[in-house]
Structure formats: C-alpha cells, structure tokens
FIRO-160286 format. One line per 8 residues: for each residue x, y, z of C-alpha. Coordinates in pm, whole numbers. Layout:
! residues N
X,Y,Z ~ ...
END
This chain:
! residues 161
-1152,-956,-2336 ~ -1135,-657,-2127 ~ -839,-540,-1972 ~ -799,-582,-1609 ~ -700,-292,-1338 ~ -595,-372,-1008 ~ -537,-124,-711 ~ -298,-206,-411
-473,29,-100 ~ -179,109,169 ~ -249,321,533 ~ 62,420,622 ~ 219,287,913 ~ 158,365,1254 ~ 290,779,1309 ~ 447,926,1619
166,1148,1773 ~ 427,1328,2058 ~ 682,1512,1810 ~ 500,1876,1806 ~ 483,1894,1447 ~ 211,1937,1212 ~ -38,1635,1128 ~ 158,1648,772
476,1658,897 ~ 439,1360,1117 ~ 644,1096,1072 ~ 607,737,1160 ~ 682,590,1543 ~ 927,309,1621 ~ 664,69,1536 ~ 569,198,1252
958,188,1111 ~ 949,-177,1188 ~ 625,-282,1064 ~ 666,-102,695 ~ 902,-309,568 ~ 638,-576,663 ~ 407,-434,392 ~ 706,-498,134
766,-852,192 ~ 383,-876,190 ~ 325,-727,-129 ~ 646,-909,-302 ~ 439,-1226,-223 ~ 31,-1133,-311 ~ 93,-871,-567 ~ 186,-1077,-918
333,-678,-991 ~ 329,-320,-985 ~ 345,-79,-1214 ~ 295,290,-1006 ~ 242,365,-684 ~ 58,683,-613 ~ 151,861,-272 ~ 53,1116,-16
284,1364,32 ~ 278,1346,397 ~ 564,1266,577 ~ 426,948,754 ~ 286,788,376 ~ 651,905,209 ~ 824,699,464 ~ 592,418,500
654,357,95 ~ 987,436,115 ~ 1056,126,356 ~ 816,-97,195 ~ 923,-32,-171 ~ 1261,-81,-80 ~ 1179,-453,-82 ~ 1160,-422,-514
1429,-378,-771 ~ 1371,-232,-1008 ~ 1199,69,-817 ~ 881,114,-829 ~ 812,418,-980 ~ 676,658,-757 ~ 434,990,-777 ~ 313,1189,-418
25,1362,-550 ~ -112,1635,-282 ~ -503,1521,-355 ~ -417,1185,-190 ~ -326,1360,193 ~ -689,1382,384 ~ -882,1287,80 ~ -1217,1102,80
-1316,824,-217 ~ -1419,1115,-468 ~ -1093,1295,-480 ~ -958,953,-499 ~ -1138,815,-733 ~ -1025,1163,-958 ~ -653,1057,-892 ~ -737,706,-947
-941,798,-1308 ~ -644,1016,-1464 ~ -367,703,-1413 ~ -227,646,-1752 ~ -347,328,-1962 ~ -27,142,-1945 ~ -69,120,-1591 ~ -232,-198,-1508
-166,-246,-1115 ~ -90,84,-907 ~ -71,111,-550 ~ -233,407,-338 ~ -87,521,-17 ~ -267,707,194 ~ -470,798,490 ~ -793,695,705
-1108,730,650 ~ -1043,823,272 ~ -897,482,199 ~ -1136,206,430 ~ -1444,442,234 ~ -1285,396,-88 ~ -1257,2,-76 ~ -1637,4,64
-1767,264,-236 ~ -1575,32,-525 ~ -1637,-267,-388 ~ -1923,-229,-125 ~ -1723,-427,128 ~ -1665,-236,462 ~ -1275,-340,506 ~ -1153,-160,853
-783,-82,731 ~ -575,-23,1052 ~ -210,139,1017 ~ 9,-82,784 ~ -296,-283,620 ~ -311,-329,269 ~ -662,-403,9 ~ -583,-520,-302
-940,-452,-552 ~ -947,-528,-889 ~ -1203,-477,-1179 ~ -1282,-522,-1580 ~ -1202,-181,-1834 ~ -981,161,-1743 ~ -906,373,-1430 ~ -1186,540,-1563
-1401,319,-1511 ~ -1356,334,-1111 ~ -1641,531,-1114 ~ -1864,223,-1219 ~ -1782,129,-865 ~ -1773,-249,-971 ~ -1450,-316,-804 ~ -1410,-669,-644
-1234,-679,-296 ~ -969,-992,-390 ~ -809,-985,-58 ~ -688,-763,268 ~ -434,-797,511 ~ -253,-591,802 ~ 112,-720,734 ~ 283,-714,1071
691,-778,1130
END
C-alpha cells in the first residue's frame, strides 16, 4: 500500500491594511487576532495530526500560526520558508516536493491567490479560501509526487471565533 500525504492549506488571518508598513510587514487586525486561534481549535479537531508546518515569513502568516499552533503541545515544528510569501502553485508545489519523507501531514501557511490556485491545480476543485480558511488535500505516494496533481480535496472550512 502506498503511503499517504496530506497537506493542511492556511490564509492567514485577516491583516491590518492602515499601519503604513510594508505589505510584508503587515501584521494581522483585531479580527484577525481573534479569529486565529479559531483555526487551532479547528485543526485540533479535523486534522488526526501534524507533523510540519511550512510558513511565510510575512509578518501577518508568522502570527496567524503562532496563535493557532499555540492550541498543540508538543509544538509543532515550524519552518518560514521565503518561497511561500506571494508565491503561486509552482513555487509551491517546489516547497511542497522537497518536504522530507517522514513527514506525512504538513501544513502550509500562506497567502492569496497562491494558495486557492494551489488546491484547484492538485485537486481541480476551485475552493475560494477567504482570510482564516483552511483546505485539507490529501493523495497516494511522496511530496514528490504533488506534481501528479492527483490530490483529493477531503474538506475546507473558514474557522471563525
């Protein structure tokens, strides 16, 4: 039997547009600091378990993981990985394809429209992922093997407090 991969797709939470900084400097709003933790408690019930989470470097993504992971003990270890900030499915995939073989379930967090066109290229289901919303895909073989884009879309959500 082939082994199994699934991938845990989180936008970030909803970012304060009015602080003058730069798009990667900007950090969540006051809804978006109460609706992260929402993405926690949502995962700690769908997601049997995860083994990595992969993570934009931008300040928004950091703290959007940062309150949603800190629904898990042990942590959930954690890698920002600059390819993930503004990237579309390829780069994605490229991140997704070099994840190490003990890692059966790792989560992505990221940005629109890289992440809503990844779900639809691995799993040909157009998923609209609005801040905070969560696709969890899962397929047959290796990381590598995202590029067979034979992914199957078991479920989305948009956790909300």
């Amino acid at each position: 039997m082939a082994e199994q991969r699934t991938l845990v797709v989180i936008r970030h939470a909803k970012s304060d547009w009015g602080q003058g900084v730069g798009d990667e400097e900007r950090p969540l709003n006051e809804r978006g600091r109460r609706e992260a933790p929402g993405i926690g408690a949502w995962l700690a019930e769908h997601v049997d378990r995860l083994d990595l989470v992969v993570c934009s470097p931008a300040t928004r993504a950091r703290q959007t993981w940062r309150l949603a992971g800190e629904r898990f003990e042990p942590k959930i270890r954690t890698r920002y990985d600059e390819r993930v900030y503004a990237a579309g499915p390829q780069e994605l995939m490229s991140v997704l394809e070099e994840l190490a073989d003990e890692v059966g379930t790792a989560g992505l967090v990221g940005h629109n429209p890289g992440l809503s066109e990844l779900v639809e290229t691995l799993s040909g289901e157009r998923v609209e992922l609005k801040t905070s919303a969560v696709a969890v895909l899962r397929w047959e073989g290796t990381w590598a093997d995202v590029w067979a884009r034979r992914a199957a879309l078991v479920t989305h959500a948009t956790p909300r407090d």
